[in-house]
C-alpha positions as CSV (number, residue, x, y, z in Angstrom):
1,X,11.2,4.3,-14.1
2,X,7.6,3.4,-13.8
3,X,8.1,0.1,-12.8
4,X,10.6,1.5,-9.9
5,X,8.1,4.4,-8.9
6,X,5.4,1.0,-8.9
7,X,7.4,-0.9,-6.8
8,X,7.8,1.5,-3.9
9,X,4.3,2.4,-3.8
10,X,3.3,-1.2,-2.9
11,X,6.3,-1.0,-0.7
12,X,5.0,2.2,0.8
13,X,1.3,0.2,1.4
14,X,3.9,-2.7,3.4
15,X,5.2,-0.3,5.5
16,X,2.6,2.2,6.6
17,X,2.2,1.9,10.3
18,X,-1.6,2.7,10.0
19,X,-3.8,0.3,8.2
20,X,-0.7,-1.6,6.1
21,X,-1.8,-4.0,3.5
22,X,-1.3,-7.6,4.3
23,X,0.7,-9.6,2.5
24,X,1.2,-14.0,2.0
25,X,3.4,-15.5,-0.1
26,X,4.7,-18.9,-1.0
27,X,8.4,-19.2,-2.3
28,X,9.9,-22.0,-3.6
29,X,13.2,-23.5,-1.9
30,X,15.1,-23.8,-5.4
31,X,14.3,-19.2,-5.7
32,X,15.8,-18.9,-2.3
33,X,19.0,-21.4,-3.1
34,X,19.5,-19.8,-6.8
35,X,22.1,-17.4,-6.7
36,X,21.1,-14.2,-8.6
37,X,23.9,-11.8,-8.1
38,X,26.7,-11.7,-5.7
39,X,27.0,-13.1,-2.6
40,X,26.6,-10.2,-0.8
41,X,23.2,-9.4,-3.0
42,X,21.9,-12.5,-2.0
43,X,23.1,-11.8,1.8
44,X,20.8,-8.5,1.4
45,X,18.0,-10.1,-0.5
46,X,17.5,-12.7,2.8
47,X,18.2,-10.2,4.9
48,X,15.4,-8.4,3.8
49,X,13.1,-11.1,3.5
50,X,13.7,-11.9,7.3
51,X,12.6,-8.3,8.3
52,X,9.3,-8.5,6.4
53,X,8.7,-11.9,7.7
54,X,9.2,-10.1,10.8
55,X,6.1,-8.3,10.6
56,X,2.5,-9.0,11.6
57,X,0.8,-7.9,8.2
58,X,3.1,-10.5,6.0
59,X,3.5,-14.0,5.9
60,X,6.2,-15.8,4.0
61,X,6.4,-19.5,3.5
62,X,8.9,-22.0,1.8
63,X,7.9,-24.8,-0.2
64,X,11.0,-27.4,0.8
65,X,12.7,-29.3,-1.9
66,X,11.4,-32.4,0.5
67,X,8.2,-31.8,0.1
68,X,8.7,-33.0,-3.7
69,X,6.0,-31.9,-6.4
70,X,3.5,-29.9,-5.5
71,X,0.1,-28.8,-7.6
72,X,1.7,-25.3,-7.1
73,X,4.7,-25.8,-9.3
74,X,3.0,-26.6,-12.1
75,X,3.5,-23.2,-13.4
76,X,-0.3,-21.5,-12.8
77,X,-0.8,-18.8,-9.9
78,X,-3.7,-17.2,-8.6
79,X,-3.4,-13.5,-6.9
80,X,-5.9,-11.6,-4.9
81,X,-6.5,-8.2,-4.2
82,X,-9.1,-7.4,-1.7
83,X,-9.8,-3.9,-0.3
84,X,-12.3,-5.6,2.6
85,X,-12.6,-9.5,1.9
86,X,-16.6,-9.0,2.8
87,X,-17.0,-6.8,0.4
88,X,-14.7,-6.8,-2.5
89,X,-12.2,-9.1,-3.8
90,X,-10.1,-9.5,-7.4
91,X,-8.3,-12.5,-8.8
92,X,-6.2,-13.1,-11.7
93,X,-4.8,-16.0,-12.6
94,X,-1.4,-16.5,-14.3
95,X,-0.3,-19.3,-16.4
C-alpha cells in the first residue's frame, strides 16, 4: 500500500500544471520489446509512455538494440534529485 500511495505522489509531482518536476530517462530497447503481461497491458503500458513523452517536463529516450553495448548496460545507474540545480542536488548510485 505504501509503495502504491509512493508511486502516485511522484505521479502527482509529473502532472501538476504548476511547477511539475522534470523528468529524463533512458530505456533500453530489449524493456520495451519484453512482453510483461498481455497484449493489451503492454498496448497500455506504450500508450502511456507516448503521453508522457508528450510532455515538455519529461524526456524519454531508447537505447536501440543497434547501438550494441553501451557503458550504460553494464548494470550501474546514477539518479539525481535536484530541488534547484544551483543550489541543491542528490545522487545515488545503484549497482
Amino acid at each position: 500500500m505504501a509503495a502504491r500511495r509512493a508511486h502516485l505522489t511522484r505521479q502527482e509531482l509529473l502532472l501538476r500544471k504548476e511547477n511539475p518536476l522534470r523528468f529524463w530517462t533512458v530505456i533500453d530497447e530489449a524493456a520495451l520489446r519484453r512482453q510483461i503481461g498481455s497484449v493489451s497491458v503492454m498496448r497500455d503500458q506504450y500508450a502511456k509512455l507516448l503521453d508522457f513523452a508528450d510532455r515538455d517536463n519529461i524526456t524519454i529516450q531508447v537505447l536501440p538494440f543497434a547501438k550494441g553495448a553501451h557503458l550504460g548496460t553494464r548494470g550501474k545507474s546514477r539518479s539525481c534529485n535536484s530541488v534547484n540545480p544551483a543550489t541543491r542536488r542528490s545522487c545515488t548510485s545503484k549497482a
